[in-house]
TORDODREN-534322 format. One record per residue (C-alpha): z, x, y. Coordinates in Angstrom, 1 decimal, always signed. Layout:
// residues N
REC     zz     xx     yy
REC      Z      X      Y
...
***
This chain:
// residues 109
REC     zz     xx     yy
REC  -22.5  -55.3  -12.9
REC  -20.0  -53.1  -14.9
REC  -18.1  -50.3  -13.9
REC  -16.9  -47.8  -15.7
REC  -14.3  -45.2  -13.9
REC  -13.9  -43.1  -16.6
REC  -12.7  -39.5  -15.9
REC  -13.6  -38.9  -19.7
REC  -15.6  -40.5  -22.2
REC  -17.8  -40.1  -25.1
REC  -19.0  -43.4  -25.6
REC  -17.8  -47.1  -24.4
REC  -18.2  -50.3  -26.5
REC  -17.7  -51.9  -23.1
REC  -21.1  -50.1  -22.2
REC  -22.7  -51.7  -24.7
REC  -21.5  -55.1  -24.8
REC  -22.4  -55.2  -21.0
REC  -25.7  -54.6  -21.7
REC  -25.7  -56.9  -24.7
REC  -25.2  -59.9  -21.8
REC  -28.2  -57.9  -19.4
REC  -25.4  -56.8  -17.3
REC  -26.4  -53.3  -15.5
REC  -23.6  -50.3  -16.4
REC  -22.5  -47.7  -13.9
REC  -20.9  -45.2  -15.2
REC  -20.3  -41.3  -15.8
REC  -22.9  -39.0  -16.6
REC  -20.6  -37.8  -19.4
REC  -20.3  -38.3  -23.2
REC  -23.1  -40.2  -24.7
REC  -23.3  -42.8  -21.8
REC  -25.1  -40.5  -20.2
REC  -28.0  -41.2  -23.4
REC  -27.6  -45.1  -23.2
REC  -27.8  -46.0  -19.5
REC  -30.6  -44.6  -17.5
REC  -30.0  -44.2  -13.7
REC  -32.1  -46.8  -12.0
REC  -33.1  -48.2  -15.3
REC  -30.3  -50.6  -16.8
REC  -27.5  -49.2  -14.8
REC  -26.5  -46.2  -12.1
REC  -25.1  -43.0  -13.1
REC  -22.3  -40.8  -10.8
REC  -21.0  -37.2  -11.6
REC  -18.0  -37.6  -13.5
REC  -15.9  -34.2  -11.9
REC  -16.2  -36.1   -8.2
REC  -15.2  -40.2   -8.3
REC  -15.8  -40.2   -5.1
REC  -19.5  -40.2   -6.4
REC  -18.7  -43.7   -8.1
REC  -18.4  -45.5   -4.8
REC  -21.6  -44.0   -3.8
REC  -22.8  -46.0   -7.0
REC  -21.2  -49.0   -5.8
REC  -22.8  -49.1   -2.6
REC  -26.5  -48.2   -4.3
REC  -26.2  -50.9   -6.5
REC  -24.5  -53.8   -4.0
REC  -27.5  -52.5   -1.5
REC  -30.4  -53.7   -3.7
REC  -32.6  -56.6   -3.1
REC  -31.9  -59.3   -5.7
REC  -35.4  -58.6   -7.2
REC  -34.6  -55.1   -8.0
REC  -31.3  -55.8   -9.3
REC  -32.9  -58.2  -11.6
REC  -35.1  -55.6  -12.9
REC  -31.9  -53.7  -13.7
REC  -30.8  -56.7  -15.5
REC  -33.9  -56.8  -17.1
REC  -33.6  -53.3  -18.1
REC  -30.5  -53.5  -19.7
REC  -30.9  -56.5  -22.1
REC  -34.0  -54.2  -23.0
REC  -31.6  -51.4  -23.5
REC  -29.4  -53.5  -25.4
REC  -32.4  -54.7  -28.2
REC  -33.3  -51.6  -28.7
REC  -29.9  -50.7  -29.9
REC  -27.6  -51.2  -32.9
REC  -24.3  -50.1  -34.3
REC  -26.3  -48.2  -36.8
REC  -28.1  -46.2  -34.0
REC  -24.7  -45.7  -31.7
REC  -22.9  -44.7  -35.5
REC  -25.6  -41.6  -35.5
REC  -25.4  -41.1  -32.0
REC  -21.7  -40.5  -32.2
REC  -22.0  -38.5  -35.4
REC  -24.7  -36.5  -34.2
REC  -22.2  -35.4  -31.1
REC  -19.7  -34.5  -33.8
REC  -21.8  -32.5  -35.6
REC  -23.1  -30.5  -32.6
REC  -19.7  -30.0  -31.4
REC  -18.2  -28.9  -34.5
REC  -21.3  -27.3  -35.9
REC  -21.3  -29.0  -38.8
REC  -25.1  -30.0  -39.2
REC  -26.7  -33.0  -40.6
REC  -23.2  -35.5  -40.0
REC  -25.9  -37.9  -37.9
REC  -28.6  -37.7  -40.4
REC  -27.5  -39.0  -43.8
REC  -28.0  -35.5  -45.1
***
């Protein structure tokens, strides 16, 4: 497992070299780690404005049954094929555009 205790974020290369390895993430429901790791899917997500939150992730995750943290596991190497820099590139250009309302950054347009 990784853990991320961000109090800000918009995207962690950390993230997704954890789940390149099939290592679930848990992380902040903030910035675009909140698109990449799916609560109870490849990873556990906690409310970034209250880290006290985080240790109820903790607990969640070290509470499993070894055969449901391998589906994790299993989720997040599936996570991690379906991405590529090229997809995280528009992801993070896409945010851009939407928060500066410039439109079409994330598109090639």
């Amino acid at each position: 497992m990784t853990v991320l205790p961000y109090s800000s974020v918009l995207t962690s290369g950390t993230a997704y070299l954890s789940l390149s390895f099939g290592t679930p993430v848990i992380a902040p429901r903030a910035g675009l780690l909140s698109e990449v790791i799916e609560d109870g899917v490849n990873g556990f997500l906690y409310p970034v404005a209250d880290q006290s939150y985080l240790e109820l992730a903790l607990h969640r995750y070290l509470n499993l049954p070894l055969a449901e943290r391998a589906i994790l596991r299993r989720g997040a190497a599936e996570t991690a094929a379906r991405l590529d820099w090229k997809e995280a590139g528009a992801a993070v250009a896409n945010a851009f555009s939407v928060a500066s309302g410039i439109a079409g950054l994330g598109t090639g347009a």
